[in-house]
SERO-4910 file (N, C-alpha, C, O; in steps of 0.05 Angstrom, whole numbers):
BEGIN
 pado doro    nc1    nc2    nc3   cac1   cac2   cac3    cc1    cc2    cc3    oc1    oc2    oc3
  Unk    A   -228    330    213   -234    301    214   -237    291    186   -250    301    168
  Unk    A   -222    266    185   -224    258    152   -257    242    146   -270    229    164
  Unk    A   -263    245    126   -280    229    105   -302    245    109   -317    239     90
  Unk    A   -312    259    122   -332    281    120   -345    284     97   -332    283     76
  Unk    A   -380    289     98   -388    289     74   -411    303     79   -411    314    101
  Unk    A   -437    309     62   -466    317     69   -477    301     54   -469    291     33
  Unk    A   -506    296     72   -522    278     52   -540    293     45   -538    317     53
  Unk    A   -565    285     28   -586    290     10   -601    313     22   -616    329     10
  Unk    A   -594    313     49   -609    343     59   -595    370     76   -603    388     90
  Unk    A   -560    358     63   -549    380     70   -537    377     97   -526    395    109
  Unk    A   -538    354    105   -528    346    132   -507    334    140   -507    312    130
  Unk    A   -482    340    158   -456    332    154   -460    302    166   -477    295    182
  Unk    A   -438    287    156   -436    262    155   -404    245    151   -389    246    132
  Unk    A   -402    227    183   -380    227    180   -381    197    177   -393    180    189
  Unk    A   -357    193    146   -369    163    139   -353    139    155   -360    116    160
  Unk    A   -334    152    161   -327    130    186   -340    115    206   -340     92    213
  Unk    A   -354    138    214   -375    134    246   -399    117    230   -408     95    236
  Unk    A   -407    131    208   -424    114    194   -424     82    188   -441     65    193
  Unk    A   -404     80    177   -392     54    171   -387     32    198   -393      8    197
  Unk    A   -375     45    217   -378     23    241   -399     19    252   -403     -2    263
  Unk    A   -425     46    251   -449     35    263   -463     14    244   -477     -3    254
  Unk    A   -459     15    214   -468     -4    201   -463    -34    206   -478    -53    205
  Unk    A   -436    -32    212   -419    -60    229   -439    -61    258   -455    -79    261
  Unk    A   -437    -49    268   -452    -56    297   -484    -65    298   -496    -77    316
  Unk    A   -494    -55    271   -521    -61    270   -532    -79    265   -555    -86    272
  Unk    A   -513    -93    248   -518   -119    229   -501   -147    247   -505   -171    241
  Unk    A   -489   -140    262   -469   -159    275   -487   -177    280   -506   -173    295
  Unk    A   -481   -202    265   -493   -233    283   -487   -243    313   -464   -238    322
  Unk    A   -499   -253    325   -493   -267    347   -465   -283    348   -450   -282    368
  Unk    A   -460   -301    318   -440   -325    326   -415   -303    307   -394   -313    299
  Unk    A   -421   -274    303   -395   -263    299   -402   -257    258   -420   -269    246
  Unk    A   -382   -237    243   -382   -238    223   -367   -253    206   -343   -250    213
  Unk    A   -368   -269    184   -348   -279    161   -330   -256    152   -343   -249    132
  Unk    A   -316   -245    152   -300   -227    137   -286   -233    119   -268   -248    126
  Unk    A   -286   -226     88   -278   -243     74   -256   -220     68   -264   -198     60
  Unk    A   -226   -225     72   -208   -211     64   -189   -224     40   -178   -246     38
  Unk    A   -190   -198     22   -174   -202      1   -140   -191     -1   -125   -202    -16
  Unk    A   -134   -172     14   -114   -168     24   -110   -130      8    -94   -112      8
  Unk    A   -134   -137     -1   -127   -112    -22   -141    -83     -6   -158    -90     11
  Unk    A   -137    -52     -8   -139    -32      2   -170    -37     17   -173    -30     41
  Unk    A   -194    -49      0   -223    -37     16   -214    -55     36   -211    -45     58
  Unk    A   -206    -92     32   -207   -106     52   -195   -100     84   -206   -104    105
  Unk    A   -164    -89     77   -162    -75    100   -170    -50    115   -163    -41    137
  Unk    A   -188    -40     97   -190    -10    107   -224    -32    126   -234    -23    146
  Unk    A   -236    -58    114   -264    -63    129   -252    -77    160   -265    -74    181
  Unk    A   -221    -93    158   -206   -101    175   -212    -86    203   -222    -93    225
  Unk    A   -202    -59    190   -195    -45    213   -216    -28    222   -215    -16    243
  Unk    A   -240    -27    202   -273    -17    216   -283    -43    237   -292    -37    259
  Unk    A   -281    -68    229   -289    -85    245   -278    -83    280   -290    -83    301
  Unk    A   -245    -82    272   -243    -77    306   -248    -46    322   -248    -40    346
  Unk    A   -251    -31    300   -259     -8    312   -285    -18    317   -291    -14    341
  Unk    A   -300    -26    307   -331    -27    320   -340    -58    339   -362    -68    342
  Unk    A   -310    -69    351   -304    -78    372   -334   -113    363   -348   -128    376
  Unk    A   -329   -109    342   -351   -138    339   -343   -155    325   -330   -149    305
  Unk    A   -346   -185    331   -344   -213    331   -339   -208    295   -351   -196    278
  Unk    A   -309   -229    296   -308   -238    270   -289   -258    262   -268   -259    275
  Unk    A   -292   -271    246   -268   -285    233   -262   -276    201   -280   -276    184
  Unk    A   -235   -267    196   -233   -259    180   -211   -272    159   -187   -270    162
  Unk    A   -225   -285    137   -206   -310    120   -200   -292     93   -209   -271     85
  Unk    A   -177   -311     84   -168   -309     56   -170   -330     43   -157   -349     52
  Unk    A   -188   -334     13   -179   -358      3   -163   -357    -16   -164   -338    -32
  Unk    A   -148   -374    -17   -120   -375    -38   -136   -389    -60   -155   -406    -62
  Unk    A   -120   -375    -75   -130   -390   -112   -109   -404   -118   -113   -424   -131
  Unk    A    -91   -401   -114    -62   -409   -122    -56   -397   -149    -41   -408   -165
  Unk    A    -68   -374   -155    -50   -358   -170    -45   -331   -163    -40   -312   -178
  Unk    A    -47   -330   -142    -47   -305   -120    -14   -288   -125      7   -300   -124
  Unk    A    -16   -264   -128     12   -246   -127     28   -259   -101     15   -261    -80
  Unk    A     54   -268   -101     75   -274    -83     67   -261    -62     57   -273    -43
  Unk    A     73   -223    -64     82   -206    -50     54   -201    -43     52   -177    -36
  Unk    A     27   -216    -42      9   -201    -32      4   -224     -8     -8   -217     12
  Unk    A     10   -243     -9     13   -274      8     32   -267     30     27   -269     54
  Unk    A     59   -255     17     77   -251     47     63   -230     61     66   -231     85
  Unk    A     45   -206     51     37   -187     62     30   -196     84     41   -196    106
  Unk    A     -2   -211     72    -21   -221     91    -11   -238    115    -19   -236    138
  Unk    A     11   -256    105     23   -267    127     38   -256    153     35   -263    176
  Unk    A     56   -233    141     66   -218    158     48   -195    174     53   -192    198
  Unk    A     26   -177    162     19   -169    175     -6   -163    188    -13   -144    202
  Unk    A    -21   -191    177    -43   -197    191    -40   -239    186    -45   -256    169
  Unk    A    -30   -235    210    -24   -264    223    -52   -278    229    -56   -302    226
  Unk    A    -71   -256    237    -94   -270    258   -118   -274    226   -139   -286    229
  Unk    A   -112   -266    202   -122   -272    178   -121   -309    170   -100   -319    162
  Unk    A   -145   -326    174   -143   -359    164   -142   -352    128   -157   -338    114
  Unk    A   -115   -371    120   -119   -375     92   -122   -397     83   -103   -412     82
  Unk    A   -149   -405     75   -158   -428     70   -154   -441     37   -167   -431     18
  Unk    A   -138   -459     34   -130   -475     10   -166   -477     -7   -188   -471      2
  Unk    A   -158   -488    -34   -185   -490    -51   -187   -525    -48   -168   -536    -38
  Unk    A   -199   -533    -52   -209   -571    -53   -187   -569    -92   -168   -584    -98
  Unk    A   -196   -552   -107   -180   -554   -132   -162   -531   -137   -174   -510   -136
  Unk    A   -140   -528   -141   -129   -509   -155   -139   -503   -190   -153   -514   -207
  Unk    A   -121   -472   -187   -133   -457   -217   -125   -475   -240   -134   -473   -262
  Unk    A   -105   -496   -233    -96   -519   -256   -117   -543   -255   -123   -556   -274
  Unk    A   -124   -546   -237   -144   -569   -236   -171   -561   -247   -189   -575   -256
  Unk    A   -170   -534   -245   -204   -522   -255   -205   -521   -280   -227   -526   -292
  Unk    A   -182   -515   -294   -179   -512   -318   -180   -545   -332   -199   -551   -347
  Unk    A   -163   -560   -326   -168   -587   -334   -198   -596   -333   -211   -596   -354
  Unk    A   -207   -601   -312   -236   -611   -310   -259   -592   -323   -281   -603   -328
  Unk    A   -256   -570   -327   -271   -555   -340   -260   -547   -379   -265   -527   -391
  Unk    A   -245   -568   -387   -243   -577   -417   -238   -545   -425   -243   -543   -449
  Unk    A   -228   -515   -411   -225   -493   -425   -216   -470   -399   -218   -472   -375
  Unk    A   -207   -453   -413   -201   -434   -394   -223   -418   -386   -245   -422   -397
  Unk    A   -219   -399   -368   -237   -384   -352   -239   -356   -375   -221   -344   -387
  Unk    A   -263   -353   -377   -261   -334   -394   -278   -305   -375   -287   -313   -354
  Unk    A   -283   -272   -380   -295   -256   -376   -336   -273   -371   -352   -272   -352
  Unk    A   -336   -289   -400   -364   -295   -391   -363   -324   -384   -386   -333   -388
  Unk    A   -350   -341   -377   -349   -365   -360   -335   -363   -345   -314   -376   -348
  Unk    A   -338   -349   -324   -324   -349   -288   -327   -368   -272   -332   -362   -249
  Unk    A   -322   -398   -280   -328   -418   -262   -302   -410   -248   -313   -402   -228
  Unk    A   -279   -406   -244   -261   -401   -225   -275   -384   -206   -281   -397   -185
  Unk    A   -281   -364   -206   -289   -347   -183   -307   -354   -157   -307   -347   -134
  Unk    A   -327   -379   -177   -348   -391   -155   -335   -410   -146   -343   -411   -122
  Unk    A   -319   -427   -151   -310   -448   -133   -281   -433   -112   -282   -437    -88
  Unk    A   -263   -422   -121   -239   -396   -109   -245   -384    -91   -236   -387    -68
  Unk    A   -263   -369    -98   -263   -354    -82   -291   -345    -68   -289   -331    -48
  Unk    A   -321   -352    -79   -343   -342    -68   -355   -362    -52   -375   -357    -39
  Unk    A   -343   -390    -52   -368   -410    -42   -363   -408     -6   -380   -419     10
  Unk    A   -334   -390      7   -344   -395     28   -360   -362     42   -363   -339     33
  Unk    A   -369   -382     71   -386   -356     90   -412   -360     85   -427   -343     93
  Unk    A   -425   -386     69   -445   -388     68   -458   -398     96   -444   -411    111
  Unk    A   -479   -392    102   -496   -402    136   -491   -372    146   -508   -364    161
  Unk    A   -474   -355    141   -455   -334    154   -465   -306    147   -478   -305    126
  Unk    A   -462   -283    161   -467   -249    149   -434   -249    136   -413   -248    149
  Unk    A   -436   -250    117   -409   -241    106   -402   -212    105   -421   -196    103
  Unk    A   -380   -204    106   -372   -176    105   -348   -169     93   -326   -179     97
  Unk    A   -355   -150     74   -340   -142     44   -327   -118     43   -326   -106     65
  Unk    A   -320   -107     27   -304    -87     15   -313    -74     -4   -307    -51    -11
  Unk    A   -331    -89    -13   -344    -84    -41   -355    -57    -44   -373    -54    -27
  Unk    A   -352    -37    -57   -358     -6    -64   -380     -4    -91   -386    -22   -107
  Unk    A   -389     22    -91   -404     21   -119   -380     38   -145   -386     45   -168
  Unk    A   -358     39   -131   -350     65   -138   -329     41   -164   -323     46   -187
  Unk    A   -325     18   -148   -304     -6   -155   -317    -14   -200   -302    -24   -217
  Unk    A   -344     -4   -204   -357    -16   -227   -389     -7   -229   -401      1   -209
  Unk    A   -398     -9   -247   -430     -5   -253   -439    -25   -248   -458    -26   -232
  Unk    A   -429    -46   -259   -440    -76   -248   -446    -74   -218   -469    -75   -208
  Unk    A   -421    -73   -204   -428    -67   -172   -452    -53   -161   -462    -65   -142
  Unk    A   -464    -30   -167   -470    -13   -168   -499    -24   -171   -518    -21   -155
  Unk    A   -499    -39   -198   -529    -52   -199   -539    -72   -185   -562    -75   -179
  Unk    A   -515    -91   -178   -530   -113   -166   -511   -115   -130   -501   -135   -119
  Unk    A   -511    -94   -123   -491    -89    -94   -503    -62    -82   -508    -40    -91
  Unk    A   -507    -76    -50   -523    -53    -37   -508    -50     -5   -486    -60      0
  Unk    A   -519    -40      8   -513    -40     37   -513    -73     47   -495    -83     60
  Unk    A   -537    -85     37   -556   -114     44   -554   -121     22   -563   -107      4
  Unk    A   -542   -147     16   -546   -156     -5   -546   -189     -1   -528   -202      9
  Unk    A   -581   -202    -16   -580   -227     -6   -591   -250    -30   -612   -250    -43
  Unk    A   -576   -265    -30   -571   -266    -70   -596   -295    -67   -604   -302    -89
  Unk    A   -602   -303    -55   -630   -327    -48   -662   -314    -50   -679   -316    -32
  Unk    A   -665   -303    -71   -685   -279    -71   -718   -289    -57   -735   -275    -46
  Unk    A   -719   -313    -61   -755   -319    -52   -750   -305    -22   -757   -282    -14
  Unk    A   -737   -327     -9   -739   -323     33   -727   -295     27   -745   -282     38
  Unk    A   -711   -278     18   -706   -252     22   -733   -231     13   -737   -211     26
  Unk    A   -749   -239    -10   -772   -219    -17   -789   -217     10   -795   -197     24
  Unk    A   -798   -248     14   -815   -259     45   -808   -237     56   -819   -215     54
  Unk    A   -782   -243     73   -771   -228     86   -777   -198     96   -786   -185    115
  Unk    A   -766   -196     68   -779   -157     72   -800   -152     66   -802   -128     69
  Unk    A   -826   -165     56   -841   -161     58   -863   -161     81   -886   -152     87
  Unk    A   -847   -175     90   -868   -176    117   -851   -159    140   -859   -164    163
  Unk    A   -827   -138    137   -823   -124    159   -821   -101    145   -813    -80    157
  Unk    A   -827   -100    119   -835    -67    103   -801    -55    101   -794    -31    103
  Unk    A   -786    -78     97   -756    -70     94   -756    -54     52   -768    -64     32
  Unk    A   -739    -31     53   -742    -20     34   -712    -38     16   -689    -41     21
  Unk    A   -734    -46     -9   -710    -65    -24   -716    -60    -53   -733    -44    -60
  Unk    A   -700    -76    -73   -709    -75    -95   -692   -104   -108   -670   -112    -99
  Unk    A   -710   -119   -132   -701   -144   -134   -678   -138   -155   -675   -114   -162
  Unk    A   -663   -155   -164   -639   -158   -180   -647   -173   -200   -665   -188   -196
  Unk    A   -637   -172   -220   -643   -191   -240   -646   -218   -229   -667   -230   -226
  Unk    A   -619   -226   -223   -611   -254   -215   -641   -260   -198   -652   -281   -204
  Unk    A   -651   -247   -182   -675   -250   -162   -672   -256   -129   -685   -269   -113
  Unk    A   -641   -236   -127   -632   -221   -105   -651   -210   -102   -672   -208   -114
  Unk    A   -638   -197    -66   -660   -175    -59   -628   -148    -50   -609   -155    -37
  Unk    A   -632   -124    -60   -614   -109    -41   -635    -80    -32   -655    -71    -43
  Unk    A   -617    -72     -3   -622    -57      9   -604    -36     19   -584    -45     30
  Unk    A   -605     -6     17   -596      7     20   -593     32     43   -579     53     45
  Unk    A   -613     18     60   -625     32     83   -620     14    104   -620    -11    104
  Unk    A   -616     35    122   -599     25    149   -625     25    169   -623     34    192
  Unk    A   -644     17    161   -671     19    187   -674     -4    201   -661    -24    194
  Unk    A   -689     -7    221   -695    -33    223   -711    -58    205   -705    -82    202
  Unk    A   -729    -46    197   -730    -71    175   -714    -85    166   -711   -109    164
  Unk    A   -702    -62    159   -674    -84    139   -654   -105    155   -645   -127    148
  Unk    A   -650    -90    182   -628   -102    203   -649   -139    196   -644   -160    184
  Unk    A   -671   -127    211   -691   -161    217   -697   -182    186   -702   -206    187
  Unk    A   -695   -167    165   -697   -184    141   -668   -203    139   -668   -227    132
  Unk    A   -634   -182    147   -616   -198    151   -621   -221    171   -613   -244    165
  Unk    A   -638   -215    205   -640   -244    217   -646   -265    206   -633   -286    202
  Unk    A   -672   -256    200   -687   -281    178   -673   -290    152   -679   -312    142
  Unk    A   -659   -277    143   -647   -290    122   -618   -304    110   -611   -317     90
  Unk    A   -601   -293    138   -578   -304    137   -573   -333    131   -559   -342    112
  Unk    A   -589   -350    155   -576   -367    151   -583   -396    127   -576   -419    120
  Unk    A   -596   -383    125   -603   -400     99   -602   -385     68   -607   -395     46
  Unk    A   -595   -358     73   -584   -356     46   -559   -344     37   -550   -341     60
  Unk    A   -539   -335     21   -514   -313     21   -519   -288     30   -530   -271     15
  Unk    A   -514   -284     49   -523   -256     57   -494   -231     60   -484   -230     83
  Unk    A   -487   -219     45   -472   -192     45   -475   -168     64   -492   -151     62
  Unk    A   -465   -169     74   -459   -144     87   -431   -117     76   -407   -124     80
  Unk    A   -436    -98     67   -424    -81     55   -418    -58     67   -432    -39     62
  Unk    A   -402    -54     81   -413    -25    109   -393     -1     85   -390     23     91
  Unk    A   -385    -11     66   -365     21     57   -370     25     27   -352     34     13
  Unk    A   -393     19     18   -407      8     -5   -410     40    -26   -412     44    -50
  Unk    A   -410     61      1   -416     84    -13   -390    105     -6   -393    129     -2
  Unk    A   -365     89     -8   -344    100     -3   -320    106    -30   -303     89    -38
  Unk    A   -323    129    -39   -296    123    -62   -268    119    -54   -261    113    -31
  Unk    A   -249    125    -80   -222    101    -74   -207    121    -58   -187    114    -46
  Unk    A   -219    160    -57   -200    173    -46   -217    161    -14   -200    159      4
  Unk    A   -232    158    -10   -242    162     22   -223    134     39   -213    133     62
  Unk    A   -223    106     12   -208     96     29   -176     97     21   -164     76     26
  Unk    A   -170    106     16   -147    117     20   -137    128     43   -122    117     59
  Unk    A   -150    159     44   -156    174     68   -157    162     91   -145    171    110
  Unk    A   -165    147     92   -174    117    124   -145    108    123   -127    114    139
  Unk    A   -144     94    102   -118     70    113   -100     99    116    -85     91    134
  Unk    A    -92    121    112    -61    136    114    -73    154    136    -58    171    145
  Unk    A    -92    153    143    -99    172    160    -97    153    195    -86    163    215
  Unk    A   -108    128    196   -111    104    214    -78     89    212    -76     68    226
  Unk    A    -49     99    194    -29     81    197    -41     61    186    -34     47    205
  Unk    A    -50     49    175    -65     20    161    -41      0    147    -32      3    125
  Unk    A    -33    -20    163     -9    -27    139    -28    -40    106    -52    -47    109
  Unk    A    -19    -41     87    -16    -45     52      0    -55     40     24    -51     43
  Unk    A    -10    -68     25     11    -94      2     24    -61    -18     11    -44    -30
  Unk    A     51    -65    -14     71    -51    -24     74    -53    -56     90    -42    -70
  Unk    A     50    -73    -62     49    -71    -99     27    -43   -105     24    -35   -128
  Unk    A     15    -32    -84      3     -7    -92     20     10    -94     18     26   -112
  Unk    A     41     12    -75     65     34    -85     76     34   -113     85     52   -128
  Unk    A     72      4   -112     96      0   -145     79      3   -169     88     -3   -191
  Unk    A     48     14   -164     29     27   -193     14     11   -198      1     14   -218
  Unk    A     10    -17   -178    -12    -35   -189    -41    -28   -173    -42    -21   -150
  Unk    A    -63    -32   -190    -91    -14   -178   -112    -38   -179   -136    -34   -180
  Unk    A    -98    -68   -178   -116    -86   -175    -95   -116   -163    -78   -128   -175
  Unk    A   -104   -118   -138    -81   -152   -130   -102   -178   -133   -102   -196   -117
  Unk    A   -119   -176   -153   -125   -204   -152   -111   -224   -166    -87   -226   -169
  Unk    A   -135   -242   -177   -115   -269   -186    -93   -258   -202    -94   -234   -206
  Unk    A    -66   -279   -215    -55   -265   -238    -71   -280   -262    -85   -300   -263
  Unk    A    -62   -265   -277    -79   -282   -308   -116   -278   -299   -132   -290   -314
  Unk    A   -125   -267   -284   -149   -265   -288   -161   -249   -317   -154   -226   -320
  Unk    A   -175   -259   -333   -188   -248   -352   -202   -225   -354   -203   -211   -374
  Unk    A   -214   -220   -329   -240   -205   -316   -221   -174   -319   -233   -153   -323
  Unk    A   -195   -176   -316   -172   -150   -316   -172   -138   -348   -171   -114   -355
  Unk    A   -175   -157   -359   -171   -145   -385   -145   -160   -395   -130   -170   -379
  Unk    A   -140   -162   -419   -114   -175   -441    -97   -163   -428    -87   -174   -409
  Unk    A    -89   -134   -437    -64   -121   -425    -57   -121   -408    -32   -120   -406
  Unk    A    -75   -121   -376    -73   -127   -354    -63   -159   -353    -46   -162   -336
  Unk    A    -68   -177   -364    -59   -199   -371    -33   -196   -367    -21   -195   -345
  Unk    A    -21   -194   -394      1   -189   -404     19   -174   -385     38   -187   -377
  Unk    A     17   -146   -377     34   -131   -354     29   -156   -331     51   -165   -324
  Unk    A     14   -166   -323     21   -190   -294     32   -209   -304     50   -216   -287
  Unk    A     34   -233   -333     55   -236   -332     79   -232   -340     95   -250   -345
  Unk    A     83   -209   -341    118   -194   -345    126   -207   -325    142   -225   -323
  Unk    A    111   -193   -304    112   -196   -275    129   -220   -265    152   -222   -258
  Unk    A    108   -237   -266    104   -256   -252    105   -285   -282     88   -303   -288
  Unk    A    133   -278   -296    133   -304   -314    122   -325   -315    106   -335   -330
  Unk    A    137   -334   -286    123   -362   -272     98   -372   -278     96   -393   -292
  Unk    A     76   -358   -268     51   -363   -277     40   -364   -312     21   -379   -319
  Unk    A     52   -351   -325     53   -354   -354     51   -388   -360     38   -401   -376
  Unk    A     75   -397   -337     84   -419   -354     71   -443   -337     71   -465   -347
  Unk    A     59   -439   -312     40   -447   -303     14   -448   -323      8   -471   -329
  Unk    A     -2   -431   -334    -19   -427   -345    -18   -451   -372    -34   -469   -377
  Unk    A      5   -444   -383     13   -461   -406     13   -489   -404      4   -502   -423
  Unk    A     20   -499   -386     20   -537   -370    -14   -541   -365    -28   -560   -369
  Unk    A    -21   -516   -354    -48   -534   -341    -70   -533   -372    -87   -549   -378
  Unk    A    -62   -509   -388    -72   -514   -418    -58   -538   -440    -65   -543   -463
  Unk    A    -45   -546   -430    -31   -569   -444    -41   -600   -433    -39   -619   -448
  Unk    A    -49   -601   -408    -63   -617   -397    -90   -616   -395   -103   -637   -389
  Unk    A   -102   -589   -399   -129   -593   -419   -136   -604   -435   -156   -619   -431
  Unk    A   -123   -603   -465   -121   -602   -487   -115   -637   -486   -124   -646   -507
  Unk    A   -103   -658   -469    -96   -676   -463   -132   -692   -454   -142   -713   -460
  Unk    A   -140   -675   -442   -160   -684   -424   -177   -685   -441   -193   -704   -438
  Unk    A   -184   -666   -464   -205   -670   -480   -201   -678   -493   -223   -680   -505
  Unk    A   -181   -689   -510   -179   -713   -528   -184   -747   -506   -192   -770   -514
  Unk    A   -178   -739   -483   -186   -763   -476   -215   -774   -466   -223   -796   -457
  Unk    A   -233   -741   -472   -256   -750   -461   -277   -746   -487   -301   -742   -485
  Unk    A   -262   -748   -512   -263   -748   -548   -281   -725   -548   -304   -733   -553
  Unk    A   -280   -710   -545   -283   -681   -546   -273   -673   -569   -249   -681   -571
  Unk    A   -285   -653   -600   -272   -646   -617   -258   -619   -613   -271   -602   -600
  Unk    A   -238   -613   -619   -225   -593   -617   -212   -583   -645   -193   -595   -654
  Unk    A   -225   -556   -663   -210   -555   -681   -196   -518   -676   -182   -507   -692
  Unk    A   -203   -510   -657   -190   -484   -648   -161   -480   -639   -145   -464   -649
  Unk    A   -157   -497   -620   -126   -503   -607   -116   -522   -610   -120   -542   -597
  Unk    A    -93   -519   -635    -74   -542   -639    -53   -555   -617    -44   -578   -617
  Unk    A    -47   -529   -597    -36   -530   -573    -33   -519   -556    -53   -505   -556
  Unk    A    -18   -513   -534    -30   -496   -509    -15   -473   -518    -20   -456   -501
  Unk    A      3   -461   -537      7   -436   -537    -14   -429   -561    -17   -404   -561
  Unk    A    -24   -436   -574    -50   -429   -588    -76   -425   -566    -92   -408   -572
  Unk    A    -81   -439   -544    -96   -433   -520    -91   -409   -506   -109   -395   -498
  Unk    A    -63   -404   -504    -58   -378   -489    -58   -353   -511    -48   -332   -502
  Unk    A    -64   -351   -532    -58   -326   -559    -88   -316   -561    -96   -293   -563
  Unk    A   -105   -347   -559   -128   -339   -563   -143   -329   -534   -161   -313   -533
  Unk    A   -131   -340   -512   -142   -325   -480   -132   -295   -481   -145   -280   -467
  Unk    A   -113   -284   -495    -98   -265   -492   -103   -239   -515    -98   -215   -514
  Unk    A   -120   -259   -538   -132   -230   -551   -147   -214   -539   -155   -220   -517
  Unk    A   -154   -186   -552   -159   -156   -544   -187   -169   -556   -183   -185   -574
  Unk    A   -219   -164   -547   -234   -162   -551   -235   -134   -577   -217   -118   -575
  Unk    A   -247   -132   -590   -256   -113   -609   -275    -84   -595   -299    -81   -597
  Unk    A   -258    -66   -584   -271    -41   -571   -263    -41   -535   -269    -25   -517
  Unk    A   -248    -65   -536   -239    -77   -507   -269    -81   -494   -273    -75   -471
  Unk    A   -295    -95   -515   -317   -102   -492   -328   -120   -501   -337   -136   -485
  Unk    A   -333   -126   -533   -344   -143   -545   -331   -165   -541   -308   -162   -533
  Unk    A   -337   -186   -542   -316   -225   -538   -306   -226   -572   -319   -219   -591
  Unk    A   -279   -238   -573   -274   -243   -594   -283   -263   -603   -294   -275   -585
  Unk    A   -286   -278   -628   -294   -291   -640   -289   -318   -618   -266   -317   -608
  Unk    A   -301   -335   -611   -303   -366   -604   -300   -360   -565   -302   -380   -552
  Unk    A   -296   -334   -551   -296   -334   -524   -320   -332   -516   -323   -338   -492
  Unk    A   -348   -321   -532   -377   -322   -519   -384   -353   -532   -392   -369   -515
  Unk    A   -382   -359   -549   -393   -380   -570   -368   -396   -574   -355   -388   -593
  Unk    A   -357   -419   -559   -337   -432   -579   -338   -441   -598   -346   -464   -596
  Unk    A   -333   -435   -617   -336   -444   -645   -308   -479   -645   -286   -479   -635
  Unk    A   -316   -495   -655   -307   -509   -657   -290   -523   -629   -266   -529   -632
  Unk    A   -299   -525   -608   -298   -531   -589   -319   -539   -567   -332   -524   -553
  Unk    A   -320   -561   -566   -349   -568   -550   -337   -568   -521   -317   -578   -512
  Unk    A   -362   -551   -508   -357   -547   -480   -371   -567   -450   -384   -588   -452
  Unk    A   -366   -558   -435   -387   -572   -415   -376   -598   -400   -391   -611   -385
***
């Protein structure tokens, strides 16, 4: 039987069965948000949800800089997937926000892709295995409105620990924790994570072991389908998506040229970018050690923001 494991006292453990009772435990009444990205955890949580036969709706939000071939996927082979348009595209964000999206200014991500499933138990993909970041602030339970979540577990002795931000996460599948999710869903973001302690071979293992269909850009060596041009990938990752995907290059280039338009018209000084291919040279430098921000991406120097 695949995904087999032992836990802390030597005891076999099968993370599949695991993983759907976690789905069954946490299941809301009006059903789960499933937030699908189209990428390996999302379908491998797809296909835990109907195995554990519980209520869901399961969306995609488009950024509109989304891989082609990961759009026909979703379309062709999960039909019953809603893909919900943004109120702004990644060109409109960039205009009204006088700069591009940088590693430490992610205003794209909160309006793209995180603001929906709120009122809702959302249910993710999200692994610890995916980053350390994850790892620190991502649990089984994770509920990012920290006062009503501390309440919460404190008064049903749910085992948690706070997050910087002044989250609460939980890693224990007891009842406390189940009843701190009642009380706290609907009034705050509440996560649900059922494969959180799964690495990339286990889901692997699932989707080829379960027939799972997969966006066919994992065949072709790519190990991440989000936005293109996301920063968060890294420069070179940059750069290899747009080989790719030119198009978007030159997308990127218009909506930085109509930046650059926008903040002269809202007299904004600008002495960094003479023009939008000086916008894209400077989005596209290598940080120093690939971690530090290059000069003017933490601090714009000569560019007033906001």
């Amino acid at each position: 039987m695949p995904l087999i494991t032992t836990d802390m006292l030597g005891q076999r453990v099968d993370k599949v069965q695991r993983s759907i009772d976690r789905i069954k435990a946490f299941a809301p009444q009006d059903g789960y948000h499933l937030a699908f990205s189209g990428g390996k955890d999302s379908v491998a949580i797809l296909a835990l949800a109907k195995m554990a036969g519980v209520a869901y709706k399961a969306n995609y939000n488009i950024t509109t800089v989304d891989p082609p071939e990961l759009v026909k996927f979703i379309r062709e082979k999960y039909p019953s997937v809603i893909l919900t348009r943004p109120k702004r595209s990644m060109r409109q964000l960039i205009i009204a926000k006088h700069m591009p999206p940088t590693r430490w200014h992610r205003y794209c991500c909160a309006e793209l892709k995180e603001s929906s499933g709120d009122g809702h138990v959302v249910m993710t993909g999200t692994r610890w295995a995916e980053s350390v970041r994850r790892r620190a602030n991502q649990g089984l339970v994770t509920i990012f409105s920290g006062k009503a979540g501390r309440t919460a577990a404190k008064e049903t002795g749910a085992e948690h620990r706070i997050t910087r931000s002044g989250g609460i996460v939980m890693n224990m599948d007891n009842d406390p924790s189940r009843r701190t999710v009642e009380l706290c869903y609907r009034t705050n973001r509440t996560l649900i994570n059922p494969i959180i302690d799964w690495t990339d071979e286990d889901v692997w293992e699932f989707i080829r072991s379960e027939n799972i269909p997969y966006c066919q850009l994992y065949d072709e060596g790519w190990k991440r389908l989000g936005c293109i041009g996301c920063p968060l990938a890294g420069c070179k990752q940059q750069k290899k998506e747009f080989e790719r995907w030119p198009v978007y290059y030159r997308v990127y280039l218009r909506a930085f040229a109509d930046m650059l338009d926008a903040r002269r018209n809202a007299g904004k000084p600008n002495t960094l970018w003479p023009d939008a291919e000086a916008v894209m040279q400077w989005w596209l430098r290598e940080p120093p050690g690939n971690s530090q921000p290059i000069e003017g991406q933490l601090v714009l120097k000569g560019v007033e923001t906001g």
